[in-house]
C-alpha positions in Angstrom: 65.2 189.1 116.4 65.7 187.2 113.2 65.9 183.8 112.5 69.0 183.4 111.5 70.3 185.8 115.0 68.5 183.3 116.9 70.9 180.6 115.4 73.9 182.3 115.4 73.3 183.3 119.4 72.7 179.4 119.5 75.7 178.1 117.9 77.7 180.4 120.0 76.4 179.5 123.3 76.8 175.6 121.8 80.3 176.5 121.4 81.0 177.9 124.8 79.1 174.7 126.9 80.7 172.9 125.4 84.2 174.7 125.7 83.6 175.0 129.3 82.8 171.4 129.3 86.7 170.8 127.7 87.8 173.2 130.5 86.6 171.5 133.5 87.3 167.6 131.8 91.1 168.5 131.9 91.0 170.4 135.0 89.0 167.1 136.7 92.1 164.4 135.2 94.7 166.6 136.0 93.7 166.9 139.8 92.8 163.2 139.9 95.2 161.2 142.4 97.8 158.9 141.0 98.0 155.7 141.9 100.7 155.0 144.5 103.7 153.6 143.9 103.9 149.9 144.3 106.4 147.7 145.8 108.1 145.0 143.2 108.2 141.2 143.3 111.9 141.5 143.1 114.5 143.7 145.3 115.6 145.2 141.8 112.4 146.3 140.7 111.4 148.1 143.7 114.9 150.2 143.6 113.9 151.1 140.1 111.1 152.1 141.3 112.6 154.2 144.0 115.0 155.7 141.8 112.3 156.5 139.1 110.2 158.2 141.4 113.5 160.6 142.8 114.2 161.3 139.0 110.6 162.4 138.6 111.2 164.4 141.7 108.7 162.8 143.7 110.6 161.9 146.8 107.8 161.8 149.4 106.5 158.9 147.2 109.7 157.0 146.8 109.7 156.8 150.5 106.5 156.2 152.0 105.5 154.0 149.4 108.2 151.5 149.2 109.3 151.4 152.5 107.4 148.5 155.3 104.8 150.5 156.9 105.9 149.2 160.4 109.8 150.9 159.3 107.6 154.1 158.6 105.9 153.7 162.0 109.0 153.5 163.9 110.3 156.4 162.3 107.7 158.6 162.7 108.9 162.5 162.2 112.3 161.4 161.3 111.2 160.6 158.1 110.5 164.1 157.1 113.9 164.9 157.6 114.9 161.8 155.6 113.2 163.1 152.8 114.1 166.5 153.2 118.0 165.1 152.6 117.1 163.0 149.5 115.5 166.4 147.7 118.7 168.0 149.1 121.1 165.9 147.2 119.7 167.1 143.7 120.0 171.0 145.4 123.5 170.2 146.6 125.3 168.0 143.8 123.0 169.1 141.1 120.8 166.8 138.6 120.2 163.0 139.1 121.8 161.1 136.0 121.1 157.5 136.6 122.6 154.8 139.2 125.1 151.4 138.5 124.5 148.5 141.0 128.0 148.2 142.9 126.9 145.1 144.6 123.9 142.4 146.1 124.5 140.4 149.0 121.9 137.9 149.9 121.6 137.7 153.3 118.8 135.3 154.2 116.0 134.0 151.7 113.9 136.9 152.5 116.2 139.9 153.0 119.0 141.3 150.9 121.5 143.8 151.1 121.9 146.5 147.8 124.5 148.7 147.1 124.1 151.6 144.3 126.5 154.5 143.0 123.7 157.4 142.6 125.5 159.9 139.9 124.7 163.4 140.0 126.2 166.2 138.6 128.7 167.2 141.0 128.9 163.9 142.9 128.2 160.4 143.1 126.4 159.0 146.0 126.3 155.5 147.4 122.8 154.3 148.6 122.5 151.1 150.4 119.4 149.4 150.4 118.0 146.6 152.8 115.2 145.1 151.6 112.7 142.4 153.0 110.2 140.2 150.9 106.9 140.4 152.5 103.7 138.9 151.2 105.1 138.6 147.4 106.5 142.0 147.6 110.0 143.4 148.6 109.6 146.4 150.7 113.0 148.9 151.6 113.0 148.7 155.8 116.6 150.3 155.7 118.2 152.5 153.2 121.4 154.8 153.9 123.1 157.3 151.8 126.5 159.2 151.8 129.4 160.5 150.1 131.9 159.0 151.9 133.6 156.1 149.8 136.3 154.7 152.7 133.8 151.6 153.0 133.3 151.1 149.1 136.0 148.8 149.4 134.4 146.5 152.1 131.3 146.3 150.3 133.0 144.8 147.4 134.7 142.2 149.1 
């Protein structure tokens, strides 16, 4: 073999390390874990939080990350089906476009009640947050949602 064969054949398998180098680098950062989701130092943050996360469509997150862990305890399976009804609203009433706070009732210095109008598509939904400040951070212990709007009325009273 020439030469100059001997350097092309080089250059070639130069080229393919170090494409198969490129390969696995992207493959290795997009498999990496994300970092969780983190509770806020205020009640509104952490909502934002929870609502970004359900836009990005990463429900299981917005749940188990910004709830107490001793609420996730007590719930056990339940909270499968919890989530399984949050990723049923976007399949139901069709895509998420944003949320308007209805209401904050302060309830003691370290738990507060939230109300939110959740518009999708088809519907709005109310969500109804309690949250509880714990070590710096406000963590969701309760949250309901529904599409019943007899009890809007008492909420803004």
């Amino acid at each position: 073999m020439s030469s100059r064969t001997l350097s092309s054949m080089g250059e070639t398998i130069m080229k393919l390390i170090f494409s198969v180098l490129a390969i696995v680098a992207s493959l290795s950062l997009t498999t990496m874990p994300t970092k969780a989701a983190e509770p806020s130092d205020t009640p509104q943050g952490t909502i934002a939080t929870f609502f970004s996360l359900l836009e990005e469509g990463k429900t299981t997150e917005a749940v188990s990350d910004l709830m107490a862990p001793k609420v996730l305890e007590m719930m056990g399976a339940q909270i499968h089906s919890t989530i399984g009804q949050l990723e049923g609203w976007s399949r139901n009433f069709g895509k998420y476009q944003g949320y308007e706070m209805m209401f904050t009732e302060g309830i003691a210095e370290r738990l507060e009640h939230h109300v939110y109008i959740v518009y999708y598509e088809g519907l709005p939904v109310t969500y109804s947050f309690f949250l509880y400040e714990q070590s710096g951070k406000w963590l969701i212990t309760t949250f309901k949602f529904n599409t019943e709007y007899q009890n809007i009325g008492r909420y803004m009273s």
